[in-house]
BAVOVEX-805678 format. One line per 8 residues: number of its first residue (from 1); their letters; for each residue x, y, z of C-alpha. Coordinates in Angstrom, 2 decimals. Layout:
BEGIN
NUM = a = X Y Z; ...
//
This chain:
BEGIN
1 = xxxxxxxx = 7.11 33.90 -10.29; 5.40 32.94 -13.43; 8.44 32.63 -15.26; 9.84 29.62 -12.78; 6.01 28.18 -12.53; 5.06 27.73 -15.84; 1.51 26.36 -16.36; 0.70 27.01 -12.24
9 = xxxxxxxx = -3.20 27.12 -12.97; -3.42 24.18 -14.84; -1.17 22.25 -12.75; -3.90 23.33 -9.29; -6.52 22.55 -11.72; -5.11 19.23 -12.68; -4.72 18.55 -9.29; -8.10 18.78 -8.32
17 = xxxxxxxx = -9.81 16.48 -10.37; -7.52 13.93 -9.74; -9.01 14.40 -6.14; -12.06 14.06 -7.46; -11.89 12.05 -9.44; -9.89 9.36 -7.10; -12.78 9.92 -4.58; -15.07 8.66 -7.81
25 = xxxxxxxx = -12.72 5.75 -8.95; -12.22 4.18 -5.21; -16.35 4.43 -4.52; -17.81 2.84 -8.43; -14.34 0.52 -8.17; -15.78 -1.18 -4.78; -19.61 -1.13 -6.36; -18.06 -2.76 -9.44
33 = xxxxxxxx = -16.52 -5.19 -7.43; -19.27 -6.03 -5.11; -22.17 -6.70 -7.86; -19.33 -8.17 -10.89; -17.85 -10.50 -8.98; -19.39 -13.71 -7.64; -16.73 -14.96 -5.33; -16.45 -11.63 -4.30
41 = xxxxxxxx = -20.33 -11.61 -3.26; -19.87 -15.21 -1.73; -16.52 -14.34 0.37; -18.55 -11.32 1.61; -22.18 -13.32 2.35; -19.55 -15.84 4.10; -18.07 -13.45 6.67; -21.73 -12.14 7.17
49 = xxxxxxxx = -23.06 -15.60 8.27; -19.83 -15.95 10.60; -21.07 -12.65 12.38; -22.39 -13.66 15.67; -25.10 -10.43 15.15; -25.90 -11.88 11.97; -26.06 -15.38 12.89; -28.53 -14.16 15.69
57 = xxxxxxxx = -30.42 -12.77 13.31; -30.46 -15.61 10.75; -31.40 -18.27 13.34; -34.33 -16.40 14.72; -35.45 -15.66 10.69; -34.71 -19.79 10.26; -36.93 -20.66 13.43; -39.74 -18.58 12.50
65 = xxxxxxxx = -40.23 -19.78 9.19; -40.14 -23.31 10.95; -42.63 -22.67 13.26; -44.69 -20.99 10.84; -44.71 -23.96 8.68; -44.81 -27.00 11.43; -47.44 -27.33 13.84; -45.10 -28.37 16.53
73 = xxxxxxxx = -47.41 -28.73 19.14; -49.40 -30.91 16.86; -46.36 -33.15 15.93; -45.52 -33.66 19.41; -49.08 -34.11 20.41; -48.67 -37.81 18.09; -44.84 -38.32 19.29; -45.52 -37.91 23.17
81 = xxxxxxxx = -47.38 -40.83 24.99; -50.96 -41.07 26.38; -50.70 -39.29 29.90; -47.92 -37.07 28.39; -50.01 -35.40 24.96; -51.27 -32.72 27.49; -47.86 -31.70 27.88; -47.46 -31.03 24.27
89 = xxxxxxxx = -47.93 -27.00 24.36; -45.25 -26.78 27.26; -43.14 -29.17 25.15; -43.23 -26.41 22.29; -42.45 -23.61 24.00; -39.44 -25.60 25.37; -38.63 -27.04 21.78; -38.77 -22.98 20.76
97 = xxxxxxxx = -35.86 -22.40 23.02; -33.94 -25.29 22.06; -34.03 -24.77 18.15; -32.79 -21.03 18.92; -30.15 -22.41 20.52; -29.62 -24.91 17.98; -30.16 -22.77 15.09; -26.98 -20.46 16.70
105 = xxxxxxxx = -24.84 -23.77 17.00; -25.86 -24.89 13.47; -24.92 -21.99 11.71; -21.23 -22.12 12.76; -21.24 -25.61 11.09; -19.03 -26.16 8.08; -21.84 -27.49 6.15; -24.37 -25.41 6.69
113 = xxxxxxxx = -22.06 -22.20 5.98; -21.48 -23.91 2.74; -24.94 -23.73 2.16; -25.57 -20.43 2.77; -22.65 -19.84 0.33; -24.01 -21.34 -2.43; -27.45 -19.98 -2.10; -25.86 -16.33 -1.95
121 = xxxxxxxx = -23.11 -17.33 -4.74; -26.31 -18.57 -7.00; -28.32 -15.86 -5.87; -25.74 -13.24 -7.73; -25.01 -15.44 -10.76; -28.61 -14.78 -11.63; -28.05 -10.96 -11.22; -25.31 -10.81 -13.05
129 = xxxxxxxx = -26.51 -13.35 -15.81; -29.65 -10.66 -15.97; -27.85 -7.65 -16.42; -25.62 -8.93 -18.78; -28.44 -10.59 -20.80; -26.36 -13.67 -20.45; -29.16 -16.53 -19.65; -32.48 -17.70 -20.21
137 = xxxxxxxx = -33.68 -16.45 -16.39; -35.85 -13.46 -18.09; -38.31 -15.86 -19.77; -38.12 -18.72 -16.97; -38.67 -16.55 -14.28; -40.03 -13.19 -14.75; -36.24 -11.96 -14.57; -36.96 -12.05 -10.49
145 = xxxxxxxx = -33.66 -13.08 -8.40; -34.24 -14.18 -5.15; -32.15 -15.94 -1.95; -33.22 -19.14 -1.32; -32.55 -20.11 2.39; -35.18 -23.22 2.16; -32.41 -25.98 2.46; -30.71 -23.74 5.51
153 = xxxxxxxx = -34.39 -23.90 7.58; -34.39 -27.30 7.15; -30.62 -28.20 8.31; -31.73 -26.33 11.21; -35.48 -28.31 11.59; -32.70 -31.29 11.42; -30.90 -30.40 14.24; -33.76 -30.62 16.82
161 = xxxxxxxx = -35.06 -33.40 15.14; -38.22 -32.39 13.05; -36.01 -32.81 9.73; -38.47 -35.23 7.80; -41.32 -32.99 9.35; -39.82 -30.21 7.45; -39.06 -31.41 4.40; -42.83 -32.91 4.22
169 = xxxxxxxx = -44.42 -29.63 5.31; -42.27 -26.84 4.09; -43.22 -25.24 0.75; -40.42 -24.48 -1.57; -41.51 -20.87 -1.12; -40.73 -20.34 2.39; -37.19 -19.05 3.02; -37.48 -17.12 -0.72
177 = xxxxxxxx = -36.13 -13.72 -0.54; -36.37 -11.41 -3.21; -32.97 -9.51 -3.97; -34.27 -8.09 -7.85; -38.02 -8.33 -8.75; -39.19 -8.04 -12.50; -40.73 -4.44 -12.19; -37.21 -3.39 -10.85
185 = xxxxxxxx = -34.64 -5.08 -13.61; -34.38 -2.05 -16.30; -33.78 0.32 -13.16; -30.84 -2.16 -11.98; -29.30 -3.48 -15.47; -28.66 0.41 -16.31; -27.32 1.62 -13.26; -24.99 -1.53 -12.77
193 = xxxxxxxx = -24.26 -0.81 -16.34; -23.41 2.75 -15.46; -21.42 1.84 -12.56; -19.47 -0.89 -14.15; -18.19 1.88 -16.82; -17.55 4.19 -14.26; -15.19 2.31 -12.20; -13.05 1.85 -15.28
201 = xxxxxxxx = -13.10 5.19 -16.80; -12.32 7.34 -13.60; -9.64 5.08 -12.87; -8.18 5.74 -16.30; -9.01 9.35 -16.36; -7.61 9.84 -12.64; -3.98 8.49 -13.86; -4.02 10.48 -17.10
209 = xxxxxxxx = -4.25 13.67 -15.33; -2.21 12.84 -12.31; 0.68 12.03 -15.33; -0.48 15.76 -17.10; 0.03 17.38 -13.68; 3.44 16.33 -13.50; 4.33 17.11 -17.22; 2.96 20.78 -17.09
217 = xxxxxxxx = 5.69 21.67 -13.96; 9.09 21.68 -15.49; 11.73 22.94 -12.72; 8.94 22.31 -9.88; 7.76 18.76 -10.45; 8.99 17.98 -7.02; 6.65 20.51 -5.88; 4.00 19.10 -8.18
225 = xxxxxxxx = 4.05 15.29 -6.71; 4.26 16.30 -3.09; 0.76 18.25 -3.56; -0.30 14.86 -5.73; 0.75 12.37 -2.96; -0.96 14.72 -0.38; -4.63 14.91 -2.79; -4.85 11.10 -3.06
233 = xxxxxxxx = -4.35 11.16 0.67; -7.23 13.54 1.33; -8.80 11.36 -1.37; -8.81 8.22 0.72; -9.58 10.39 4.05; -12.99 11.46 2.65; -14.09 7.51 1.33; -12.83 6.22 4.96
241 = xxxxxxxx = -15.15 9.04 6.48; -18.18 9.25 4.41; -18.23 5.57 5.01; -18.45 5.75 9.11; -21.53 8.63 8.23; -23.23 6.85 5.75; -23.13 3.87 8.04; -24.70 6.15 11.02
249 = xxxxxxxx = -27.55 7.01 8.77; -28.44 4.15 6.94; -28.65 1.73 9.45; -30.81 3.46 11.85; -33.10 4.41 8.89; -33.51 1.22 7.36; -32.94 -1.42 10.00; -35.27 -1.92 13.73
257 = xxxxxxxx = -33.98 -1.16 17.10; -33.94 -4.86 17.79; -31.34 -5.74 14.33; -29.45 -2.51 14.18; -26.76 -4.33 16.07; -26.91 -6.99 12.78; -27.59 -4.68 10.24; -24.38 -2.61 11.48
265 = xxxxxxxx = -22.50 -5.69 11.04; -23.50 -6.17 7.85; -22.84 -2.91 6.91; -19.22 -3.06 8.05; -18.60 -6.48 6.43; -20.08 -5.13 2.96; -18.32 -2.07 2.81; -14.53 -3.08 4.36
273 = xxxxxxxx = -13.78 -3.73 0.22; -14.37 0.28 0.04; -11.70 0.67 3.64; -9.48 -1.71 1.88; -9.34 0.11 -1.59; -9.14 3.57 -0.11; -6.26 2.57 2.21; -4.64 1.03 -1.09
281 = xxxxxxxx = -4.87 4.53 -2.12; -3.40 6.31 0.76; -0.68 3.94 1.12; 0.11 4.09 -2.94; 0.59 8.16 -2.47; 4.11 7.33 -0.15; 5.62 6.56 -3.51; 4.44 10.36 -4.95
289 = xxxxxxxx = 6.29 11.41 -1.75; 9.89 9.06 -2.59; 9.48 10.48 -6.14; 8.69 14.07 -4.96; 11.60 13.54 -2.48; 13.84 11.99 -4.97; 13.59 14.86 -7.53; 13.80 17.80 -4.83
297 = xxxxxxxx = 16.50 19.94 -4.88; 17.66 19.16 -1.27; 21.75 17.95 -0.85; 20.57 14.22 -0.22; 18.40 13.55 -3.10; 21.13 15.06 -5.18; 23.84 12.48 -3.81; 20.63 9.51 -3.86
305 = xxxxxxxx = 20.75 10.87 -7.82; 24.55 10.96 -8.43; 24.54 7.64 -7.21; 21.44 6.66 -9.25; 23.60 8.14 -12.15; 25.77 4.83 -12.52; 23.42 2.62 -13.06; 21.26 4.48 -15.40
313 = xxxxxxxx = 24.22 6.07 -16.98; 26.83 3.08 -17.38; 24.32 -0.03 -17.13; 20.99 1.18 -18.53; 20.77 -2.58 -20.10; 20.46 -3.99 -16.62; 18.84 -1.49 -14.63; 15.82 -1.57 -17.24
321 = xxxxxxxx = 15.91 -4.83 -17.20; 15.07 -5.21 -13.10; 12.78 -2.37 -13.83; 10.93 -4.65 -16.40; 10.91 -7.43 -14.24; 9.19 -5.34 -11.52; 6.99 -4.01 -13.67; 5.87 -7.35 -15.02
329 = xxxxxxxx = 5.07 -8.92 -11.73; 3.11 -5.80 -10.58; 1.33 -6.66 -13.73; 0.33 -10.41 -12.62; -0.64 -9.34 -9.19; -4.03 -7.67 -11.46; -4.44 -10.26 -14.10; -7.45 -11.60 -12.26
337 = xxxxxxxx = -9.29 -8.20 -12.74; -9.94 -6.75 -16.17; -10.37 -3.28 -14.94; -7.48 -3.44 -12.29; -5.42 -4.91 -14.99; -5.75 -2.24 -17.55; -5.16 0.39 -14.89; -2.20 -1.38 -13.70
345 = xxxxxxxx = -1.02 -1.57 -17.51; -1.55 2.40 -18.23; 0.78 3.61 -14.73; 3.50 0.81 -15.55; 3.40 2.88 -19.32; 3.50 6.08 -17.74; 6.52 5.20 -15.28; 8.11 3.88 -18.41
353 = xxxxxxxx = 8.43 6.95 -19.91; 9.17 8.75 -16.51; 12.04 6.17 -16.19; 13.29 7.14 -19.39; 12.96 11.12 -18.66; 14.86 10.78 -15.41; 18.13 8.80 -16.81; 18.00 11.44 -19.32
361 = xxxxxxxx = 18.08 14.37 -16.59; 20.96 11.97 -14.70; 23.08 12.04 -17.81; 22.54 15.95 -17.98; 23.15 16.68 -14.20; 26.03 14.36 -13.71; 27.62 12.96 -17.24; 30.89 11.70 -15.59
369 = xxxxxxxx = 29.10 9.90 -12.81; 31.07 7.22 -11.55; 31.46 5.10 -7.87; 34.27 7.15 -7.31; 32.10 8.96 -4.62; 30.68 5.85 -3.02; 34.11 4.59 -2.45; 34.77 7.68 -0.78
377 = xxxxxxxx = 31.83 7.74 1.65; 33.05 3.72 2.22; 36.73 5.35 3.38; 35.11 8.30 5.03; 32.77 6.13 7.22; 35.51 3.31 7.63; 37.94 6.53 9.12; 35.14 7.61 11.44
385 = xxxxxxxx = 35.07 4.43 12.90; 38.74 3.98 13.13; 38.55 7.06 15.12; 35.77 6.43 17.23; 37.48 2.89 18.13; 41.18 4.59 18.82; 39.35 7.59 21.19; 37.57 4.70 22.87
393 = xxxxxxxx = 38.10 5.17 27.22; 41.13 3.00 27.97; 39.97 2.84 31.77; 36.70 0.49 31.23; 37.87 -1.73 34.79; 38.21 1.65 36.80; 34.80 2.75 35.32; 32.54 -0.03 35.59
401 = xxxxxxxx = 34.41 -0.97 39.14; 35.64 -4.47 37.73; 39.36 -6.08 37.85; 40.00 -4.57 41.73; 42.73 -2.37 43.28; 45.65 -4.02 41.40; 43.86 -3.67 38.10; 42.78 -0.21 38.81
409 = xxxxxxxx = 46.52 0.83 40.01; 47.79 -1.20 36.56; 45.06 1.54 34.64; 46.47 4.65 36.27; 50.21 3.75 35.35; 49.03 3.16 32.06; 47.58 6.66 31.30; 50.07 8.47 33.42
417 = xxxxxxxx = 52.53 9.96 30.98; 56.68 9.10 31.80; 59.10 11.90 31.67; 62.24 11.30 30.07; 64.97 13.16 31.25; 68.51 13.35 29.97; 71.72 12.40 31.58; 72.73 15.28 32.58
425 = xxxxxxxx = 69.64 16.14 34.41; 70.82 14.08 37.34; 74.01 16.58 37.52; 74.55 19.71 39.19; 73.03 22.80 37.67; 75.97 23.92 36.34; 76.34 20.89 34.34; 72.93 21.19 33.13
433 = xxxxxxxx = 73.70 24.75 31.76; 76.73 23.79 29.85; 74.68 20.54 28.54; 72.05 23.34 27.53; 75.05 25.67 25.96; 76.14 22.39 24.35; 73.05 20.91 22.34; 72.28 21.51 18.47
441 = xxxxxxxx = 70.09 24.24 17.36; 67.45 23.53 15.30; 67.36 25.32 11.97; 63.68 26.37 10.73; 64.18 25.97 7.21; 61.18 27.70 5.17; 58.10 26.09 3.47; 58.30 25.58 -0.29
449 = xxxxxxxx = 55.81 27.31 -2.24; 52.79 25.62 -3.43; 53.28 23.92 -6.56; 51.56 25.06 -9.79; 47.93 23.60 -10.38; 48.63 21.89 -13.37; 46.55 22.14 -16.38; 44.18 19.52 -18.20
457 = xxxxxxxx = 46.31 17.93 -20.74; 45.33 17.62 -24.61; 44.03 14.02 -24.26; 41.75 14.72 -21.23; 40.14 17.87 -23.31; 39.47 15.41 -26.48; 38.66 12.26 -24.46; 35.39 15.00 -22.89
465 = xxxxxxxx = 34.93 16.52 -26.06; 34.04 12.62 -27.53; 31.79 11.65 -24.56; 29.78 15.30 -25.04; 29.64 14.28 -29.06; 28.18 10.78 -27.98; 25.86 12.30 -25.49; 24.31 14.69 -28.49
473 = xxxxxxxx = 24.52 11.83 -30.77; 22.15 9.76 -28.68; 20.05 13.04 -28.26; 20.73 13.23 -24.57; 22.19 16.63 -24.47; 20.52 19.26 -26.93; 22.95 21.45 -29.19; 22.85 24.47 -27.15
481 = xxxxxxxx = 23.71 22.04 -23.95; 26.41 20.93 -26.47; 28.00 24.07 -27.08; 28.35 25.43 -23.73; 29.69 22.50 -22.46; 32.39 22.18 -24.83; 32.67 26.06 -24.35; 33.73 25.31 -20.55
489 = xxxxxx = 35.88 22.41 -21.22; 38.28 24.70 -23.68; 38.25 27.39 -21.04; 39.84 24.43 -18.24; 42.24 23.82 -21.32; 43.86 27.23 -20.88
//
């Protein structure tokens, strides 16, 4: 068992870290994403806001800080008339109600959603510009990032009318939340720097060993992919369900009773890039399974790779060529992403040279490939349809109880067979004896013997013998591969 599994450890080894090593990629790839890329951060702080938890949440936040700032009952004490200031306190508690309300309408505006956009979107160009040492925020500000949400309390003061109010009494402090503070940067610049290398490397790493795997299983590579497609599988399984724990724990731990029902939101919209990547994942390992099936020694992936044969074997030109192309645009589909890019770049190398090890396996396993044998399976499949049409029921009116008595009757006389009789069946039976005595007998002659199986002539043998010299030429076929193939050819010759 050895002997036909060489390298059987290493390949389960290999195996295994690509597991791991997935799980690693798929979990610093979506933390890479999430604190790298601004419009990533602002698509995601978008579909937050559009939450109707969330925008519970934010209005009551929004309100607050208004009330907080604004003596409302104070303001309406001046707005309200003489015999109606004593109604001011009532007035406030109503106004409460009514800028909740408001607040909840305001945030599904266009504009204000904008807002809270930008503030997020500005929000992480500061991070980023910190940890990559890439602005002048360290000595302006203490290196402190924070979400401003000022301009969002006072579209909201706007919409129950105590806009100018706001603006006028509201500090540019209020609505200031502090994402990064300056005791905290050195802790966050090294572990996003830590993550950021992560994503990159596992990815890298993962592919490299998943490629290793396969080239440490000669004559069980089949094998060797199927287990692959199944790890990266399990791989994405554990990501998807470490997710719905982590989510049970760390919202209860960190959020109220009151905003777990936000907070869970949140959680869900921040971490459906991780679902998203690890389904990516799960759905890439169906083409480990094609290749695994593809490569198998089962009776249809040996016809799918006789007919794979003639293209690869006859038009290698061409069928590179569309490979290239496909290869290129899978290419531009992760231009936009440095890491994804280079990861993209490193399998479309890899199935490069996998491309070029299987046409040279076609050219060994079937060297006189041709479409001789899709042409048959055309006639074969064009016969069994003949077939099936000819042995079609003839009786379709008497069956489905159409075309009435006369067309039934016209059915039956059509399948009933007629019986031809001779002449001198209408005669008396001692005429029919002598016509009997009378007619021919039929000589049985005997079957000629099967003709000899004729040999392969001179030209055929050379005409082989040139295509096995090209094939060595071109290093397809190795000199032992050589020899006993032009060993076999003289023995047909005989």
């Amino acid at each position: 068992m050895q002997a036909e599994r060489p390298h059987r450890g290493w390949v389960r080894l290999l195996t295994v870290l690509v597991g791991l090593l997935t799980v690693l990629a798929i979990c610093s790839s979506w933390v890479d994403r999430q604190v790298f890329d601004t419009k990533e951060w602002g698509d995601t702080s978008l579909e937050m806001l559009q939450n109707p938890q969330i925008q519970d949440q934010i209005a009551n936040f929004a309100v607050d800080e208004l009330y907080a700032n604004i003596d409302v009952d104070a303001e309406l004490n001046e707005i309200l008339p003489g015999d109606l200031k004593s109604l001011s306190g009532v007035a406030a508690g109503g106004l409460r109600q009514v800028a909740d309300q408001g607040a909840k309408k305001a945030l599904e505006n266009d504009r204000i959603q904008a807002l809270w956009r930008k503030a997020n979107e500005a929000a992480h160009k500061t991070l980023i510009d910190i940890i990559e040492d890439r602005s002048e925020v360290l000595r302006t500000s203490g290196g402190e990032v924070r979400l401003e949400l000022r301009p969002l309390i006072i579209e909201v003061a706007s919409q129950v009318g105590l806009g100018k109010q706001a603006r006028d009494n509201i500090p540019a402090s209020v609505g200031n939340i502090d994402i990064v503070n300056s005791d905290e940067l050195s802790t966050v610049q090294t572990v996003a720097k830590l993550i950021h290398g992560t994503a990159l490397a596992t990815s890298l790493l993962a592919v490299l060993l998943l490629a290793l795997a396969v080239w440490l299983s000669p004559g069980y590579r089949w094998l060797t992919l199927l287990w692959l497609g199944v790890t990266l599988i399990l791989a994405g399984a554990i990501v998807l369900i470490v997710r719905s724990v982590a989510g049970g724990v760390i919202v209860p731990e960190l959020a109220d009773v009151d905003v777990q029902p936000a907070a869970r939101a949140a959680w869900d919209i921040a971490t459906d890039l991780l679902r998203s990547i690890a389904w990516t994942v799960i759905w890439s390992s169906l083409f480990l399974f094609l290749l695994s099936w593809l490569v198998s020694p089962v009776k249809p992936a040996a016809k799918a790779r006789e007919f794979l044969a003639v293209p690869f074997g006859r038009y290698p030109g061409p069928t590179f060529g569309l490979l290239g192309l496909v290869a290129f645009i899978f290419l531009l589909m992760g231009a936009a992403d440095q890491r994804g890019f280079l990861v993209r770049l490193l399998i479309v190398i890899l199935l490069g040279i996998g491309s070029w090890m299987f046409r040279r396996q076609l050219m060994l396993e079937y060297p006189d490939a041709n479409l001789d044998g899709l042409r048959g399976f055309g006639d074969r499949t064009a016969d069994s349809v003949r077939r099936a049409w000819s042995g079609r029921p003839k009786n379709l009116p008497k069956i489905f109880g159409t075309g009435g008595s006369e067309g039934a009757a016209a059915s039956d006389a059509e399948e009933q067979p007629t019986a031809v009789l001779p002449e001198t069946a209408a005669g008396k039976p001692g005429d029919q004896a002598k016509a009997a005595s009378e007619a021919p007998t039929e000589v049985v002659e005997p079957a000629a013997p099967p003709a000899p199986k004729p040999s392969v002539s001179e030209g055929d043998r050379l005409e082989q013998l040139e295509r096995l010299g090209r094939l060595r030429d071109s290093g397809i076929l190795t000199d032992e591969e050589f020899a006993e193939e032009k060993a076999r050819i003289r023995e047909a010759g005989k």
